[in-house]
KOLBALO-234924 format. One line per field, with one value per residue (C-alpha): residue in three letters; residue number from 1; x, y, z. Coordinates in steps of 0.05 Angstrom, whole numbers, plus 5000, padded with zeros to 4 digits. Layout:
BEGIN
aa (ala / ...)
i (NUM / ...)
c1 (X / ...)
c2 (Y / ...)
c3 (Z / ...)
END
This chain:
BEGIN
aa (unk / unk / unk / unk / unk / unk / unk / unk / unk / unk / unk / unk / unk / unk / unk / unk / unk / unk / unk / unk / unk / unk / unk / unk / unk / unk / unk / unk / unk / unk / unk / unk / unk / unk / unk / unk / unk / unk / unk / unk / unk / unk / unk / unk / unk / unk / unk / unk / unk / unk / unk / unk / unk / unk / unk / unk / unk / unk / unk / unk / unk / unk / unk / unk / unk / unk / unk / unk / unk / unk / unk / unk / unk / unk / unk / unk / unk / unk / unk / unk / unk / unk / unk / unk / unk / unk / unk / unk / unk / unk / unk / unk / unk / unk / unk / unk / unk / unk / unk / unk / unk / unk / unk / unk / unk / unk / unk / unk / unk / unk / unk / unk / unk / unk / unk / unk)
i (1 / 2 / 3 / 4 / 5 / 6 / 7 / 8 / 9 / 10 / 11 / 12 / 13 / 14 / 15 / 16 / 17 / 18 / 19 / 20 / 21 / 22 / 23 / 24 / 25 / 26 / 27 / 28 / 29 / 30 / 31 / 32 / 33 / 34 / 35 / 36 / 37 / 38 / 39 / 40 / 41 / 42 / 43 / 44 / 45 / 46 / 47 / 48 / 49 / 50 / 51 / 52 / 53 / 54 / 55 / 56 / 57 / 58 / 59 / 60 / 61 / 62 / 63 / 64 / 65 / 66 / 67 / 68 / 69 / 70 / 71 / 72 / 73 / 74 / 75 / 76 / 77 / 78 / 79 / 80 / 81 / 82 / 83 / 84 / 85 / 86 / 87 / 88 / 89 / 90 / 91 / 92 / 93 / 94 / 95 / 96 / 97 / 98 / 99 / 100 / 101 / 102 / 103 / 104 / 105 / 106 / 107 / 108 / 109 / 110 / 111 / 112 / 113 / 114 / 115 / 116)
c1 (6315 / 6289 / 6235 / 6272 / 6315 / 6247 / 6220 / 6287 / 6295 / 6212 / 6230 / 6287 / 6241 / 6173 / 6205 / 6201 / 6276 / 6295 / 6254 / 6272 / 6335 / 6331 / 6293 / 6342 / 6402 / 6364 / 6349 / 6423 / 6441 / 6510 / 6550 / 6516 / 6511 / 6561 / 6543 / 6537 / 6496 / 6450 / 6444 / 6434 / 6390 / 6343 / 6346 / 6366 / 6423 / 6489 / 6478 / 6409 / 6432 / 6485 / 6437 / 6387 / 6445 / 6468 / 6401 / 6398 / 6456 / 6450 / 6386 / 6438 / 6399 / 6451 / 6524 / 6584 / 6654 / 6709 / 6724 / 6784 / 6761 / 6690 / 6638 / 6595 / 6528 / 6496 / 6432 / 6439 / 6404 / 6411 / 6384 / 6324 / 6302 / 6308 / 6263 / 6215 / 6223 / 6210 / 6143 / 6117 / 6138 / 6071 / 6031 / 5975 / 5954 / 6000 / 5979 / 6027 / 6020 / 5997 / 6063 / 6028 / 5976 / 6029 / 6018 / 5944 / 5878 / 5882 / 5951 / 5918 / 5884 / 5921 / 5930 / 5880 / 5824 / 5766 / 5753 / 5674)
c2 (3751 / 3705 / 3717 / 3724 / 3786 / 3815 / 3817 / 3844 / 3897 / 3920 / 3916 / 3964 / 4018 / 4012 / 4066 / 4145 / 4168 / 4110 / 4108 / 4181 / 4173 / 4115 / 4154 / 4208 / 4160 / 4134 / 4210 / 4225 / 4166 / 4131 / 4195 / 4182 / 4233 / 4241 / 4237 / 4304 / 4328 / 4265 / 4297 / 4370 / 4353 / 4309 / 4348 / 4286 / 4291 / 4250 / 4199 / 4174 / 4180 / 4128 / 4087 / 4093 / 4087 / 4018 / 3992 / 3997 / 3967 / 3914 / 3905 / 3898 / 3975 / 4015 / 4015 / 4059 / 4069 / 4114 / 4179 / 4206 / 4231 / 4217 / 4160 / 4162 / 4126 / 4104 / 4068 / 3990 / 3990 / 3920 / 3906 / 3952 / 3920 / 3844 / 3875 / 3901 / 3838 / 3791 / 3837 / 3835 / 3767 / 3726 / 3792 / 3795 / 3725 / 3705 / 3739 / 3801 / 3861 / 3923 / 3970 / 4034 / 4008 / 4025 / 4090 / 4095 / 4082 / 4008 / 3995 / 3925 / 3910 / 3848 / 3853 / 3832 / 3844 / 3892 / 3929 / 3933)
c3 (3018 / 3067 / 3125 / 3183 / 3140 / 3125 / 3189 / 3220 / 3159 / 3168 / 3245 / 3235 / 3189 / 3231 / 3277 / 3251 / 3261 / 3223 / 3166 / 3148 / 3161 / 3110 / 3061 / 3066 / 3051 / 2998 / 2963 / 2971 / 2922 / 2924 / 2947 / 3023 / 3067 / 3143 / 3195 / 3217 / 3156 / 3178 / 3242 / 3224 / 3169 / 3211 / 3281 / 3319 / 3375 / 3362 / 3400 / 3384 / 3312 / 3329 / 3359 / 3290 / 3247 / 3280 / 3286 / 3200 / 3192 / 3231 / 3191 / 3134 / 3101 / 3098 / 3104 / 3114 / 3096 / 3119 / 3081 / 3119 / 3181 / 3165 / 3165 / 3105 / 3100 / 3042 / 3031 / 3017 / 2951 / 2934 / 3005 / 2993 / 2926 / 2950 / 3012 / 2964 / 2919 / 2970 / 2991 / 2913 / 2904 / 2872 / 2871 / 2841 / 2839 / 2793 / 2739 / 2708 / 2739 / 2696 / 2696 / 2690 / 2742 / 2796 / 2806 / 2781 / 2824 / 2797 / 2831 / 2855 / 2797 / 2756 / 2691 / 2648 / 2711 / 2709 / 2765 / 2791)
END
């Protein structure tokens, strides 16, 4: 991922409709979710979902396919983790990151760092 794709895919979540209704797509694994469920599930009218919904995948975040009569959406995994990669890339100075730091009150501590 380059910078101009990270800005446009952070651009795309830094709203609150959109980022649950990223999160959501990203809980409901490869299945995907309609539309409709989308809409119930998040309380947002039909048209400002399109709007949300086009604004992510422009952002390249999610994407959809046709099931019959339906659009499904899915969350753009490999999108999301080359987002994230590109965020983490050179973290911690360098130095390996602690794995079981990452959830833990040390999360920014390197590897191999004491904390004061």
């Amino acid at each position: 991922m380059n910078s101009p794709a990270a800005v446009e895919a952070l651009g795309a979540l830094a709203q609150e409709h959109r980022l649950a209704l990223f999160r959501l797509l990203v809980q409901a694994g490869a299945a995907g979710m309609p539309a409709g469920a989308i809409a119930k599930e998040l309380k947002i009218p039909n048209s400002s979902l399109s709007f949300h919904l086009a604004h992510l995948t422009r952002a390249g975040l999610i994407q959809q396919r046709r099931e019959g009569r339906s659009l499904i959406y899915t969350a753009d995994y490999e999108a999301m983790n080359s987002l994230v990669s590109f965020l983490m890339e050179n973290c911690c100075g360098g130095a390996t990151c602690a794995p079981e730091a990452a959830c833990g009150d040390d999360a920014a501590q390197p590897q191999g760092k004491v904390s004061a």
